[in-house]
C-alpha positions in Angstrom: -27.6 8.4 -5.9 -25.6 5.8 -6.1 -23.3 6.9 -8.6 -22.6 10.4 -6.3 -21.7 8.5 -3.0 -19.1 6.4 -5.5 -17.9 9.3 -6.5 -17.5 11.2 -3.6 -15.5 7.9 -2.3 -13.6 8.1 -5.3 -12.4 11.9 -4.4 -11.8 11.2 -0.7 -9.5 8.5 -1.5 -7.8 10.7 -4.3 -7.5 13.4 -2.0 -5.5 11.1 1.3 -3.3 10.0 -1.2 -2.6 13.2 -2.2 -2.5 14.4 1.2 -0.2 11.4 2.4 2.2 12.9 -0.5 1.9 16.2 0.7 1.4 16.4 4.3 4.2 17.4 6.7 4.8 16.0 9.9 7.0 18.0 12.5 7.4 20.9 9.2 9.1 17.6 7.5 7.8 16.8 4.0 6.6 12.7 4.1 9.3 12.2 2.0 12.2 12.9 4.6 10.9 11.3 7.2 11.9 8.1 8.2 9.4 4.7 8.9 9.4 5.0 12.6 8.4 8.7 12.5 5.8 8.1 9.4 2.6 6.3 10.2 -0.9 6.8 8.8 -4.1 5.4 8.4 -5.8 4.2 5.3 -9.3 2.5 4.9 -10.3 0.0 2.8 -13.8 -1.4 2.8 -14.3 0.5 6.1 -11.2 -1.5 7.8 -8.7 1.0 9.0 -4.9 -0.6 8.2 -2.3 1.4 10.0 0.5 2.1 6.7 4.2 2.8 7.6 5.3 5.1 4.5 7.8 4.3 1.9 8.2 6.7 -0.3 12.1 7.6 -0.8 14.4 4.7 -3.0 16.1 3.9 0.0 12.6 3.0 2.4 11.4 1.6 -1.0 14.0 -0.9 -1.1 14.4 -1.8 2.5 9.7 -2.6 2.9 9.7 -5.0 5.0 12.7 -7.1 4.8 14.1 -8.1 8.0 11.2 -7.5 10.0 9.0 -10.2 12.0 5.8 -9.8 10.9 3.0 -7.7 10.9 -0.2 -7.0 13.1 -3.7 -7.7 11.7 -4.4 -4.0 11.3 -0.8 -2.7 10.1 0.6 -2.6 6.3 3.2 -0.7 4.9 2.4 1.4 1.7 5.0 2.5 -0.9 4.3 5.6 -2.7 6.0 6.5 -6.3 6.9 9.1 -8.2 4.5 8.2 -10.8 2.4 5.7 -12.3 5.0 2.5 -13.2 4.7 -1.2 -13.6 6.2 -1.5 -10.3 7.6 -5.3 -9.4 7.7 -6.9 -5.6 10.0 -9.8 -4.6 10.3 -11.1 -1.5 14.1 -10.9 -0.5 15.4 -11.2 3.3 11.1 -11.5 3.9 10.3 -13.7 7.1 7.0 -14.1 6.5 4.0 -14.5 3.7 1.6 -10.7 3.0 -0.6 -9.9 0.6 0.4 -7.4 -1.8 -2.4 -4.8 -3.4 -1.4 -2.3 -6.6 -3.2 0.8 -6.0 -3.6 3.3 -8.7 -3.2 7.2 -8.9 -6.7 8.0 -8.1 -7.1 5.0 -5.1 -8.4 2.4 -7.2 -7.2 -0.8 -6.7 -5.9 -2.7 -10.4 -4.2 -5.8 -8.8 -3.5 -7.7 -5.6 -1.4 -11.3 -5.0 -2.3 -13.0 -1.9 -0.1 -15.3 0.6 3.2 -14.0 -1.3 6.0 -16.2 0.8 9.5 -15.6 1.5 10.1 -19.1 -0.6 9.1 -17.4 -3.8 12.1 -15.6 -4.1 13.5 -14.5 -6.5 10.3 -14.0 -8.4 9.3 -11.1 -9.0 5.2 -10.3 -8.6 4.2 -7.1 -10.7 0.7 -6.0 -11.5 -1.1 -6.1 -15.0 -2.1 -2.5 -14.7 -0.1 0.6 -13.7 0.0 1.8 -10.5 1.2 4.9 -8.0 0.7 3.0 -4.8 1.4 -0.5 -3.5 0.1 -1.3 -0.1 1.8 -4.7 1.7 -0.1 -6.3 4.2 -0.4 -9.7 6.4 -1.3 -12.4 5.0 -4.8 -13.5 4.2 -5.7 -10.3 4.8 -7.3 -9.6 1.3 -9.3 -12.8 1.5 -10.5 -11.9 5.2 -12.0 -8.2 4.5 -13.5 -9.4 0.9 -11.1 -6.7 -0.7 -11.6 -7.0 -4.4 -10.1 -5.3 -7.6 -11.8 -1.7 -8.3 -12.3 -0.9 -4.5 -11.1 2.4 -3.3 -8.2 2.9 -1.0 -9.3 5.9 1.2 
């Protein structure tokens, strides 16, 4: 029993990141659209995180620089191509998030926690491949018990 409701969890989360990679908004593919038009919700441990999208070079490289901060229930999630080795640093950031790696099928392979501006210019990357790379506030990976091998749905 067990092992079907983990694997039905597995294909739900498969399936929304497929769909936030697919789904059009307005007859706009994700991909066009820009942050303040894109915004989704994604669940982790049964916590909903509202995601702004990155998934174009140019949202990729802007994240979250510049901004002030983040609510408690808002992240921003960066969506690739493919499966990568993908590295995070922390240029023009005001303030300290947690960073998760996410892989192809919602999995989660690696996380760094209370990532500040100060540890710039190092660069954070994950010992497994990932597709997806969700940024959130700080602390927030310690305060909902999210772990390695939990399933982004």
């Amino acid at each position: 029993m067990y092992k079907t409701v983990r694997l039905a969890l597995v294909v739900a989360g498969v399936l929304l990141l497929v769909s936030l990679v697919y789904t059009r908004v307005d007859s706009a593919p994700v991909h066009s659209i820009t942050l303040q038009k894109s915004s989704h919700v994604i669940s982790i441990r049964g916590n909903a995180i509202r995601v702004s999208i990155a998934n174009t070079e140019k949202l990729r490289a802007q994240g979250l620089s510049g901004r002030t901060g983040l609510a408690s229930d808002e992240g921003m999630l960066f969506i690739f191509p493919k499966e990568g080795m993908y590295a995070f640093w922390m240029k023009d950031m005001l303030f300290s998030i947690d960073i998760v790696w996410i892989a192809s099928d919602g999995t989660i392979v690696d996380m760094y926690e209370h990532v500040s501006p100060d540890t710039y210019p190092r660069a954070f990357m994950p010992q497994k491949q990932a597709r997806y790379v969700l940024e959130l506030p700080s602390n927030y990976i310690h305060a909902h018990g999210i772990m390695e091998g939990d399933v982004v749905m």
